[in-house]
Backbone bond lengths (Angstrom), bond angles and torsions (degrees), N, CA, C in turn:
res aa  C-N    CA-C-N  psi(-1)  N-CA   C-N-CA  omega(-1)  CA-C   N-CA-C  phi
1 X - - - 1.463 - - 1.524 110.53 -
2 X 1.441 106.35 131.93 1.707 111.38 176.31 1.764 112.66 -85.05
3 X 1.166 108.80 122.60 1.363 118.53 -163.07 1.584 100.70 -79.13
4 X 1.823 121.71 160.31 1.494 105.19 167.41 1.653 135.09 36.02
5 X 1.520 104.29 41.47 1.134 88.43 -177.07 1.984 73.39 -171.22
6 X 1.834 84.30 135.46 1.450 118.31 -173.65 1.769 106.39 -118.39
7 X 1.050 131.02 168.21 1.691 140.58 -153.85 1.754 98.94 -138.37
8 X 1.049 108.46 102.19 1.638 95.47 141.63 1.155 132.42 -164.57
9 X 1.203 92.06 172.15 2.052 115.01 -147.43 1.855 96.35 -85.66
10 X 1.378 132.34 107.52 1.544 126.95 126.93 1.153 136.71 20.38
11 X 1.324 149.60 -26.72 1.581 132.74 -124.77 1.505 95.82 -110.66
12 X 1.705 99.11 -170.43 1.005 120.00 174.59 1.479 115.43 -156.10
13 X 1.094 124.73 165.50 1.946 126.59 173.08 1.368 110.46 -34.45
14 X 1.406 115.01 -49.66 1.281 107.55 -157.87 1.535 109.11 -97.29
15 X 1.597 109.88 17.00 1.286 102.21 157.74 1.569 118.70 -121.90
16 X 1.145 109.32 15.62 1.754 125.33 -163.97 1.655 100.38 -58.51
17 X 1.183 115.88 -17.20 1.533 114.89 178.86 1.440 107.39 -53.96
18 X 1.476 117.32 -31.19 1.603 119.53 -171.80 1.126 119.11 -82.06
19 X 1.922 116.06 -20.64 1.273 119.37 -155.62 1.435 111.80 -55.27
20 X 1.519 123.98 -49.16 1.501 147.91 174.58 1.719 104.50 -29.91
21 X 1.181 103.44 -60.23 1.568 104.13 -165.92 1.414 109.90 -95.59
22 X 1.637 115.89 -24.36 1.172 91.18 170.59 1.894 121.26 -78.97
23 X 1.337 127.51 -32.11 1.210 106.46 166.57 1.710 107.87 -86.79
24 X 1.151 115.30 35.00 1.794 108.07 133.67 1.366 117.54 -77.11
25 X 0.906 114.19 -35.72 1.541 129.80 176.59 1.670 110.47 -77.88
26 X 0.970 125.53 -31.78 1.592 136.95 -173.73 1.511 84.97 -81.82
27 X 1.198 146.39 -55.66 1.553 138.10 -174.42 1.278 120.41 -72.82
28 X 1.543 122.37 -43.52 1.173 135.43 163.05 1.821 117.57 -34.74
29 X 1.297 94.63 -72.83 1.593 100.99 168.05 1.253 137.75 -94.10
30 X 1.202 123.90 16.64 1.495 146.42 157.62 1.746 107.71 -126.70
31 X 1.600 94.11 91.45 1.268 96.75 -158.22 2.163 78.69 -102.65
32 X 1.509 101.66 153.66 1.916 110.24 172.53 1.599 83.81 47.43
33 X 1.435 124.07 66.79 1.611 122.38 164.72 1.776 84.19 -101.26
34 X 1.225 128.47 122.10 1.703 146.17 159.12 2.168 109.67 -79.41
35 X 1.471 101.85 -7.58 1.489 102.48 -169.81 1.432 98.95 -69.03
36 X 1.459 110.77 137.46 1.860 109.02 -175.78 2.236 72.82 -83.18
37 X 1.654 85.38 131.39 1.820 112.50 157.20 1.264 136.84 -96.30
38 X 0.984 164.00 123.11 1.498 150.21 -79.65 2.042 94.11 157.52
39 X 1.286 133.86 98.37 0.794 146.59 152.80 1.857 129.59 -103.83
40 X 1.829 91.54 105.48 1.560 97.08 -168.37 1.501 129.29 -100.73
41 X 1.116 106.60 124.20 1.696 116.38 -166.47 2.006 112.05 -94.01
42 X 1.201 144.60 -172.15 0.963 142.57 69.27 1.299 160.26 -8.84
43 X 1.620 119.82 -29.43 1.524 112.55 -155.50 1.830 79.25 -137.12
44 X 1.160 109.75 163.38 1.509 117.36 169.56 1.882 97.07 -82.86
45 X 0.994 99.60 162.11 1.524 101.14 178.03 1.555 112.74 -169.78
46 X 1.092 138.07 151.79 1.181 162.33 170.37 1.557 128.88 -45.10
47 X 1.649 96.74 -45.91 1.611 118.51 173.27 1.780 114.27 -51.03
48 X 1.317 116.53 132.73 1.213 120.76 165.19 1.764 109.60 -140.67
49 X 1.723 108.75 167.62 1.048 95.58 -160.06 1.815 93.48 -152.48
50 X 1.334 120.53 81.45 1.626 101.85 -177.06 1.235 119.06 -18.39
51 X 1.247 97.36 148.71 1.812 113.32 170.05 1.746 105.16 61.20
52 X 1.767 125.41 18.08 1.440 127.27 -173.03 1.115 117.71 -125.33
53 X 1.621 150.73 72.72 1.323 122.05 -145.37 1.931 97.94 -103.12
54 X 0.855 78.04 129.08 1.899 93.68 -171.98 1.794 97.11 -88.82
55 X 1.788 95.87 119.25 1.579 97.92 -171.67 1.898 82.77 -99.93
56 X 1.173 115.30 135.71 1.416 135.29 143.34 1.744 131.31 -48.51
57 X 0.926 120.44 84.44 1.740 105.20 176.21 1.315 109.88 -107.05
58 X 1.665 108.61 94.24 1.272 108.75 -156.02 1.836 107.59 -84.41
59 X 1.666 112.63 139.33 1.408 126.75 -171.35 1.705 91.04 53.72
60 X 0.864 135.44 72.27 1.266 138.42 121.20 1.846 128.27 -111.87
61 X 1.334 120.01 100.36 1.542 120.63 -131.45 1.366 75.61 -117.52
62 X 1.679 143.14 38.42 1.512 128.41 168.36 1.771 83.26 -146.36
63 X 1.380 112.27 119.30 1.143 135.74 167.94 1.667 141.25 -46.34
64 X 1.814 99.91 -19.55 1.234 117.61 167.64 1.925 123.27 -78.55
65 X 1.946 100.62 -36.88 1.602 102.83 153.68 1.417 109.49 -84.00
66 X 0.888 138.63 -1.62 1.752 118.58 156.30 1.095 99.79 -63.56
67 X 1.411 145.94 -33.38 1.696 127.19 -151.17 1.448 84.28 -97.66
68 X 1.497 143.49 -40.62 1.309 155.46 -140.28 1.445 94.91 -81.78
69 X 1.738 122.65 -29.79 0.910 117.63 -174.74 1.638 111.35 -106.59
70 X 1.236 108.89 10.09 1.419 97.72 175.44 1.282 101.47 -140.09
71 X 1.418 110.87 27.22 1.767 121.24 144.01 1.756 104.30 -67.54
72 X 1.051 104.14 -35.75 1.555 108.13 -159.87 1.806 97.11 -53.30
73 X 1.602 109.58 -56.89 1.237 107.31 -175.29 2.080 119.55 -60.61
74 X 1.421 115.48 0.58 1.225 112.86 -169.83 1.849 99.18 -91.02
75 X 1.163 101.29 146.27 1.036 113.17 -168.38 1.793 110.71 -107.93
76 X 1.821 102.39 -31.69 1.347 97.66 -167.85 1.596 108.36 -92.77
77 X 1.371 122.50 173.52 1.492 123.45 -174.04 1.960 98.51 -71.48
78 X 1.014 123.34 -43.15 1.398 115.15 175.88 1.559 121.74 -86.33
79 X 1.563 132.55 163.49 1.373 139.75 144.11 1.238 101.36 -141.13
80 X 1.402 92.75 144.28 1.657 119.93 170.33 2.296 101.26 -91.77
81 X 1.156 94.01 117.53 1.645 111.43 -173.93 1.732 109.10 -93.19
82 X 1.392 113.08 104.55 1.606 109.03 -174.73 1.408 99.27 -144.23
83 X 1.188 129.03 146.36 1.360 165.23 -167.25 1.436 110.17 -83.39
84 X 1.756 114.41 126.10 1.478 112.35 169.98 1.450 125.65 -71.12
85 X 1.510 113.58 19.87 1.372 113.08 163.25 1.641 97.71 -131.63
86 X 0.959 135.71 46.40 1.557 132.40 170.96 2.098 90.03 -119.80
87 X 1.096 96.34 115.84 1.538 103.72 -179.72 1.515 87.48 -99.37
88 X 1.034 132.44 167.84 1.722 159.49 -160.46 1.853 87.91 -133.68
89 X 1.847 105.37 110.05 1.042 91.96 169.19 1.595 119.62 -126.81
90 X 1.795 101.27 31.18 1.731 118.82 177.67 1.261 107.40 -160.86
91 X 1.248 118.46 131.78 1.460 151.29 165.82 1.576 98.48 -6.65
92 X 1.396 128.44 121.16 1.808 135.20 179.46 2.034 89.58 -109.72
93 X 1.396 94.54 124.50 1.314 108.82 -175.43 1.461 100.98 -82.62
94 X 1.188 135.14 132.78 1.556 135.75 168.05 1.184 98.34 -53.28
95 X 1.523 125.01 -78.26 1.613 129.24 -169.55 1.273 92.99 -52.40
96 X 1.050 162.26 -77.41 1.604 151.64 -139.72 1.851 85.32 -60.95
97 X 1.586 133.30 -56.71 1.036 101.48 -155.66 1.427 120.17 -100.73
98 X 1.465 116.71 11.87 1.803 150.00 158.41 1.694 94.70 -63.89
99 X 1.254 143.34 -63.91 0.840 156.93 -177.07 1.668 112.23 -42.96
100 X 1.614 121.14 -61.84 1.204 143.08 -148.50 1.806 83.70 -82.60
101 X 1.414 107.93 -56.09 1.665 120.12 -174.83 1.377 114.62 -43.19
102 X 2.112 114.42 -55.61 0.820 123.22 174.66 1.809 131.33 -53.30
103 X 1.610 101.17 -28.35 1.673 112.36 168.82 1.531 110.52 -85.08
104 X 1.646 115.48 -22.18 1.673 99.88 168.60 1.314 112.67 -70.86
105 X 1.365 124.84 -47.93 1.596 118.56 161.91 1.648 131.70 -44.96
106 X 1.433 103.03 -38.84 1.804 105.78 164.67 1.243 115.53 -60.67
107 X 1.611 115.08 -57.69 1.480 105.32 -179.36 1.633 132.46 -119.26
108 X 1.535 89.50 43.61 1.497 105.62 173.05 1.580 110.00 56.23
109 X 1.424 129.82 48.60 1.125 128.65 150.42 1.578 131.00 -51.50
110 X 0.972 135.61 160.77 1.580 127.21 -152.26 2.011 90.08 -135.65
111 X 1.290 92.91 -56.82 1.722 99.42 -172.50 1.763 103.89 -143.73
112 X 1.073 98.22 126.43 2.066 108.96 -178.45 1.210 97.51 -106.65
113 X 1.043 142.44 140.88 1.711 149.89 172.27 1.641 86.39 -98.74
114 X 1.512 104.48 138.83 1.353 118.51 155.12 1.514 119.01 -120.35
115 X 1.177 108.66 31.14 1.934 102.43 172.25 0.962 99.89 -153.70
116 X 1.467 143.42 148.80 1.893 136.65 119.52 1.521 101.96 -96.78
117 X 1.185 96.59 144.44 1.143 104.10 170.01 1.776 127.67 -69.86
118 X 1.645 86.38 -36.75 1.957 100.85 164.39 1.415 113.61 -43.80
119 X 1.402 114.32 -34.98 1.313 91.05 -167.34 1.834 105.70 -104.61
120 X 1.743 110.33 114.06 1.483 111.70 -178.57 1.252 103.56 -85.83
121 X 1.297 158.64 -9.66 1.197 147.40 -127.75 1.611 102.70 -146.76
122 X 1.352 115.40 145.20 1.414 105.00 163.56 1.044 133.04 -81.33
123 X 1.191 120.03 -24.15 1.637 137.08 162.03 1.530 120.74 -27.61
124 X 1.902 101.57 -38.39 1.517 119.81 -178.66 1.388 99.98 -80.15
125 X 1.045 128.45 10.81 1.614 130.07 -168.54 1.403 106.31 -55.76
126 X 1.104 144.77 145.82 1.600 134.51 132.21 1.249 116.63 -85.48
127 X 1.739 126.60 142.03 1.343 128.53 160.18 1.536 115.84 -44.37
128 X 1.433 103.70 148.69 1.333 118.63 -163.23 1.678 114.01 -62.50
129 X 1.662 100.64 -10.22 1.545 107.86 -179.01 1.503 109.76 -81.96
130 X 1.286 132.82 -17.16 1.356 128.13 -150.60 1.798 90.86 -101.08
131 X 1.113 81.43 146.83 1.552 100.45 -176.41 1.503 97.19 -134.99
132 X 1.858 108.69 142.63 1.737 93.35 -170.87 1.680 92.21 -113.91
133 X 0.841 132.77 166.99 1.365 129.76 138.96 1.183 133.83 -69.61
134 X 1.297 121.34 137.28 1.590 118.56 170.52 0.864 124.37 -94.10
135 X 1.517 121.04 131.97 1.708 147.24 159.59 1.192 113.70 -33.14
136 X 1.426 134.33 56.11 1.745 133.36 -176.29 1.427 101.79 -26.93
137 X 1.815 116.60 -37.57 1.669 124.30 -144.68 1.321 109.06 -79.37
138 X 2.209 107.80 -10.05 1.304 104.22 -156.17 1.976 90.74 -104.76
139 X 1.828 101.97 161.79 1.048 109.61 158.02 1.654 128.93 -48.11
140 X 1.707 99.98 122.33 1.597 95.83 168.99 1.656 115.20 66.24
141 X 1.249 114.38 5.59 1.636 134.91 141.12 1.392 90.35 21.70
142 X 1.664 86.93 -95.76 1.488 113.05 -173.53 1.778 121.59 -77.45
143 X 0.922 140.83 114.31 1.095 133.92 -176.74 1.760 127.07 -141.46
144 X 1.412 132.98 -174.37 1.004 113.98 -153.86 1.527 100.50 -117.70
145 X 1.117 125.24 70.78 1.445 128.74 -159.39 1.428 86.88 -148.64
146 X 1.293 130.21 139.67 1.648 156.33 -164.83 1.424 98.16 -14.88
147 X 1.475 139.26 119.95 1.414 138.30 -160.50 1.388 95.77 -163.24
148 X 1.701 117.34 143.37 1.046 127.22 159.75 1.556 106.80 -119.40
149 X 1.631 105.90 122.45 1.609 127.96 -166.89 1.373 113.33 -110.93
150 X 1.126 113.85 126.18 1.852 124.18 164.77 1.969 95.82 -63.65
151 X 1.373 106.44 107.01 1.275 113.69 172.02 1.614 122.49 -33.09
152 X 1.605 117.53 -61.48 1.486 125.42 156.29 1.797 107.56 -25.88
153 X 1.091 97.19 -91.77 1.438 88.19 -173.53 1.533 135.47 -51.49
154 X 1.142 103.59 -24.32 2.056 118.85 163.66 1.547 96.96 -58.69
155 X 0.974 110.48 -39.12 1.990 100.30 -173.28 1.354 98.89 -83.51
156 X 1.142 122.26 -43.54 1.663 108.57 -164.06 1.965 112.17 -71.35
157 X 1.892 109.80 -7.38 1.329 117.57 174.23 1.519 105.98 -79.18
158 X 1.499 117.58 -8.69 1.369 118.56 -168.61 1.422 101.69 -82.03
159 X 1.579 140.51 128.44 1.112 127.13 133.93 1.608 154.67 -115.76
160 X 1.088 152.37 129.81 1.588 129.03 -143.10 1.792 105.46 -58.68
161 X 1.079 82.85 157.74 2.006 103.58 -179.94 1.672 96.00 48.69
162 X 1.452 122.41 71.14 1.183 101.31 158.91 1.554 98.53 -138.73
163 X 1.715 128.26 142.10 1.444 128.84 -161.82 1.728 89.85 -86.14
164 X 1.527 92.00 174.54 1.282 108.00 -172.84 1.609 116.39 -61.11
165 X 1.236 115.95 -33.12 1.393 135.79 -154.09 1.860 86.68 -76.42
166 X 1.437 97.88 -68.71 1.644 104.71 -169.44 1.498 120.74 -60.03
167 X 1.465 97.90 -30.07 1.654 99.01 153.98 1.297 134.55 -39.16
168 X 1.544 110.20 -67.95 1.414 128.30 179.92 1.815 100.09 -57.70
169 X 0.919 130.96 -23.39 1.249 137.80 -156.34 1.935 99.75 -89.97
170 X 1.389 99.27 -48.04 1.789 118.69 -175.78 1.680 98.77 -52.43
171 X 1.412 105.95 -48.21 1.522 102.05 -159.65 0.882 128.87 -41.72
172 X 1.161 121.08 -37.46 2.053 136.73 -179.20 1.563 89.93 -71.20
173 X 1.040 137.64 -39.38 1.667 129.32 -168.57 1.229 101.60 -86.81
174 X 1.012 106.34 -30.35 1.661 92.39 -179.49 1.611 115.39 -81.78
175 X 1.611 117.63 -36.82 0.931 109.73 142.93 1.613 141.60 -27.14
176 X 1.056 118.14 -42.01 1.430 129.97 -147.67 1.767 78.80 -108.25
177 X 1.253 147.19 -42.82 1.058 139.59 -170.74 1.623 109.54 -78.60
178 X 1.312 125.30 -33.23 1.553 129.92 159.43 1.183 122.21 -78.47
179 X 2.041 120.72 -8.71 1.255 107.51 149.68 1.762 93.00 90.21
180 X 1.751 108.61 -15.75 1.318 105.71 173.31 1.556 145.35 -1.85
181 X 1.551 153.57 119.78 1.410 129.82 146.05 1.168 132.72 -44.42
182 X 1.322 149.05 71.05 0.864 142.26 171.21 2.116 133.32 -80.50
183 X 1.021 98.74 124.93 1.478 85.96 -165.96 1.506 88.04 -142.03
184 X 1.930 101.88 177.33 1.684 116.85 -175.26 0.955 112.30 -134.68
185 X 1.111 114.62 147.74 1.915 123.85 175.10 1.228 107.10 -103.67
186 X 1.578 134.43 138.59 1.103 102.10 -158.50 1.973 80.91 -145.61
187 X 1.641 100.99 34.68 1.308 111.93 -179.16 1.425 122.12 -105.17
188 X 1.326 104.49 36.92 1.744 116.91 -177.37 1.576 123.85 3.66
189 X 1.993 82.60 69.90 1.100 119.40 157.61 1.419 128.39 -49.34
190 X 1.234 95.54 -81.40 1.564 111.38 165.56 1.960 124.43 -85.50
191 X 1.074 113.30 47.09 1.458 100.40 -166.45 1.877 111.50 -64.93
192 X 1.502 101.42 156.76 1.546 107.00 -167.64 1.641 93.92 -133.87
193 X 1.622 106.02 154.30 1.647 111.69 150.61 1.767 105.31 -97.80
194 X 1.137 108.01 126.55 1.808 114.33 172.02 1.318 90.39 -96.96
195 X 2.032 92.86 109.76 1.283 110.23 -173.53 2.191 105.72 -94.21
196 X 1.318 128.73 -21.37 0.920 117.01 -144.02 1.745 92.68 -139.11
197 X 1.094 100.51 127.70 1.444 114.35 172.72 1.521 114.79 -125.19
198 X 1.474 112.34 126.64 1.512 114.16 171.29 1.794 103.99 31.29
199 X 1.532 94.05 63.23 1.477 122.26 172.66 1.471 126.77 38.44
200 X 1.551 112.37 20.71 1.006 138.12 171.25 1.785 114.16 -111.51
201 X 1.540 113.69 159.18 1.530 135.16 -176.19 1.549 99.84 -67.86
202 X 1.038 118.76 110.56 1.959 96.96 157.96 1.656 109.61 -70.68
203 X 1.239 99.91 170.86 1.358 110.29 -161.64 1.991 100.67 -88.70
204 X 1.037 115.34 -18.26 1.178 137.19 -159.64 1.911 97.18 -80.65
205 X 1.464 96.27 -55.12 2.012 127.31 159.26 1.645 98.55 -40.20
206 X 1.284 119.62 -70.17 1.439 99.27 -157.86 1.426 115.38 -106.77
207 X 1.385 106.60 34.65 1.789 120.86 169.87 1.618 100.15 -96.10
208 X 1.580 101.34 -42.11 1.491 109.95 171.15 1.434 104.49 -56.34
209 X 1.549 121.08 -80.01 1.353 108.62 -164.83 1.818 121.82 -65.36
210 X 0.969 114.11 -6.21 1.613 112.12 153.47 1.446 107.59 -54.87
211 X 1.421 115.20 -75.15 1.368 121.73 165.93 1.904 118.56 -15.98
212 X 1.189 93.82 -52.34 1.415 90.13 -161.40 1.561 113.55 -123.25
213 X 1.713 91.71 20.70 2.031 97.64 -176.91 0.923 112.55 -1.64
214 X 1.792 83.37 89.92 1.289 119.20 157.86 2.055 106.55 -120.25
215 X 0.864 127.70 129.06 1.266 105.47 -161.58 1.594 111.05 -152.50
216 X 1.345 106.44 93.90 1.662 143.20 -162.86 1.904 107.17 -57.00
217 X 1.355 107.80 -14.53 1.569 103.58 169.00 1.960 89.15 103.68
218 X 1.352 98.21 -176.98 1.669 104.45 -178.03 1.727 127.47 -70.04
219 X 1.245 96.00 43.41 1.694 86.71 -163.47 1.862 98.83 -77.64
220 X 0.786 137.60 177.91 1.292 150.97 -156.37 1.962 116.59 -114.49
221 X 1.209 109.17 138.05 1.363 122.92 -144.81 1.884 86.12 -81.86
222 X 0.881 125.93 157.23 1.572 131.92 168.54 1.596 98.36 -96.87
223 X 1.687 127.05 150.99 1.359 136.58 -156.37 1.639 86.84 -87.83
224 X 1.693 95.59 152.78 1.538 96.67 174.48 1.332 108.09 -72.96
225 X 1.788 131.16 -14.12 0.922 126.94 -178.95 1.909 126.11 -74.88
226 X 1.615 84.99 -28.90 1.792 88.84 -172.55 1.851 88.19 -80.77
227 X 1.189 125.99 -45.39 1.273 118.25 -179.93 1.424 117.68 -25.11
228 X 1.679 113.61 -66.49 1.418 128.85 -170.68 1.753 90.94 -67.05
229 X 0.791 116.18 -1.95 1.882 98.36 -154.49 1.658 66.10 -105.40
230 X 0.926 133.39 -69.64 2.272 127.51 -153.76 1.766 94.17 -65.62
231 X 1.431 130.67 -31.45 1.489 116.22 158.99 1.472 112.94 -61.22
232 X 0.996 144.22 -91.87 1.238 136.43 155.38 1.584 105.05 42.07
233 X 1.935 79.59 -97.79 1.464 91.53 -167.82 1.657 129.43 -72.51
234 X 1.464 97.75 1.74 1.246 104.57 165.51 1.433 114.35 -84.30
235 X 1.721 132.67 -39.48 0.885 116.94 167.58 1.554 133.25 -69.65
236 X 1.017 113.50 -21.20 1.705 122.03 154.62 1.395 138.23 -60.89
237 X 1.872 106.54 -20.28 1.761 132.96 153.66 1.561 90.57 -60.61
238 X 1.194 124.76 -61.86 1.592 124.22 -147.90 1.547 125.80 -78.04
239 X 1.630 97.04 -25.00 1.509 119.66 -173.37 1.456 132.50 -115.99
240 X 1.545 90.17 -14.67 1.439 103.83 -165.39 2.134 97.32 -94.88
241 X 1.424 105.97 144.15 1.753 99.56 -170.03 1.439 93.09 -69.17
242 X 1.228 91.31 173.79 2.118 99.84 174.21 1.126 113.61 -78.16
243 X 1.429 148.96 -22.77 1.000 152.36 -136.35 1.815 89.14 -108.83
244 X 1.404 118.06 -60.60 1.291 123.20 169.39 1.791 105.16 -51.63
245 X 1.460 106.74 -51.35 1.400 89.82 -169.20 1.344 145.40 -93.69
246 X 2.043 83.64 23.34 1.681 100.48 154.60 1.652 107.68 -74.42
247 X 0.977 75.29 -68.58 2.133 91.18 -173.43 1.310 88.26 -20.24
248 X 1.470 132.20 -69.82 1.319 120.30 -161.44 1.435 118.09 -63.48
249 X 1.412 125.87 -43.43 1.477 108.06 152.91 1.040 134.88 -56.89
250 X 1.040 123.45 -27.13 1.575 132.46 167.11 1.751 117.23 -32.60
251 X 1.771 97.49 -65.74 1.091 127.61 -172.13 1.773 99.46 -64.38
252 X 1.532 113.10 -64.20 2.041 117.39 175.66 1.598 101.48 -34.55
253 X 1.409 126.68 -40.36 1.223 131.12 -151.73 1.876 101.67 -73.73
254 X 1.453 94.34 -50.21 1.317 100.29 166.48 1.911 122.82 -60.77
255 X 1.045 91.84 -13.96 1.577 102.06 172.93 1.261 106.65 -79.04
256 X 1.114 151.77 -35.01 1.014 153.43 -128.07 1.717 134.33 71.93
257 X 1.386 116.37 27.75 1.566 132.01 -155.32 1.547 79.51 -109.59
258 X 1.672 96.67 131.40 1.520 97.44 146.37 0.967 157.60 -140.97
259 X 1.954 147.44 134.43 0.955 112.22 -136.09 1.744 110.40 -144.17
260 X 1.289 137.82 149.48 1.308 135.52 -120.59 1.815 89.42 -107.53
261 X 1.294 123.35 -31.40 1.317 109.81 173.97 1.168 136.15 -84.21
262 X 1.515 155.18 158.61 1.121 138.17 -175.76 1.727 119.59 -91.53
263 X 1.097 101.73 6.39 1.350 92.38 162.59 1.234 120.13 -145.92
């Protein structure tokens, strides 16, 4: 059993098509999970899910006060923060994540990352002891991809009228202004498939769920073109130095591209 530490799910109405399969997958591979789960919407709705209590934040249409408001219902000092399109596609060890909880409480951790996306392979694994530090200096530091959060400080990153984009963007500053612990696990703890891009399937998503009929209803395929085009520019976020990869925003900006961080 994972001690002090509560689960919840992202969503919203207009993605509820996923809810079904993705905690098929949340049960499947978090098998004897004791964490009370907490899946937060917008819209009142009908759907229920043993062992899931779906908090409502009704007309709240920016995704950062949905979580702000269903901090309120968490009771324990930790949550683990995951996305209604991050499917769980390998076994989450209790002791691996009893373990990780127990060192954020020893040494006052604030936020633990449990995914990169860089790393596809298990081979890239780190042992469950290594803890990395985070680069405050780097883009998107902090971000909203599989995370275990000291509740206190998840609320104080929340602020009114701010969109989703500029949110994700604040975290590293806000970090860096509280002087935060921030560190990474980089022992694919929690591993996920990121099924949904700019409200579309990646193609990568439904090779898997062929594979493993699993099958999310009619939502709509993302173009092979925008696909290659968000790799791209993701590998050019990751690889390219900063100094170059102002100039290059600099230059998109003059294009008319726009983009939510400042550097």
């Amino acid at each position: 059993m994972v001690g002090n530490l509560s689960v919840l799910i992202s969503s919203c109405d207009k993605f509820s098509d996923l809810w079904n399969e993705n905690i098929n997958a949340y049960r499947k591979h978090w098998k004897n999970n004791k964490c009370e789960t907490f899946l937060v919407t917008d819209k009142n709705s009908n759907w229920s899910k043993k062992g899931i209590t779906l908090v409502v934040a009704e007309g709240q249409n920016d995704f950062p006060l949905r979580i702000k408001h269903a901090l309120n219902q968490i009771k324990t000092q930790y949550v683990l923060v995951t996305l209604d399109d991050y499917f769980l596609i390998d076994d989450v060890s209790n002791d691996k994540l009893s373990y990780l909880v127990k060192r954020m409480e020893k040494e006052k951790i604030q936020y633990l990352s449990l995914y990169n996306r860089r790393i596809t392979k298990k081979s890239k694994c780190q042992p469950i002891e290594n803890l990395n530090n985070i680069d405050l200096q780097k883009k998107y530091a902090l971000n909203l991809y599989p995370a275990i959060w000291d509740v206190d400080f998840l609320k104080r990153t929340i602020k009114d009228n701010m969109s989703p984009w500029l949110y994700e963007v604040s975290l590293t500053k806000t970090a860096l202004e509280e002087d935060a612990k921030c560190m990474a696990s980089l022992a694919g703890t929690f591993d996920i498939l990121d099924v949904v891009r700019k409200g579309k399937v990646l193609h990568k998503a439904q090779r898997y769920f062929k594979k493993n009929n699993i099958n999310i209803g009619n939502r709509s395929s993302i173009s092979y073109f925008t696909e290659i085009k968000l790799f791209i520019l993701d590998v050019i976020s990751w690889y390219t130095p900063r100094w170059l990869f102002k100039i290059i925003k600099k230059l998109a900006r003059k294009c008319g591209m726009t983009f939510y961080s400042e550097d």
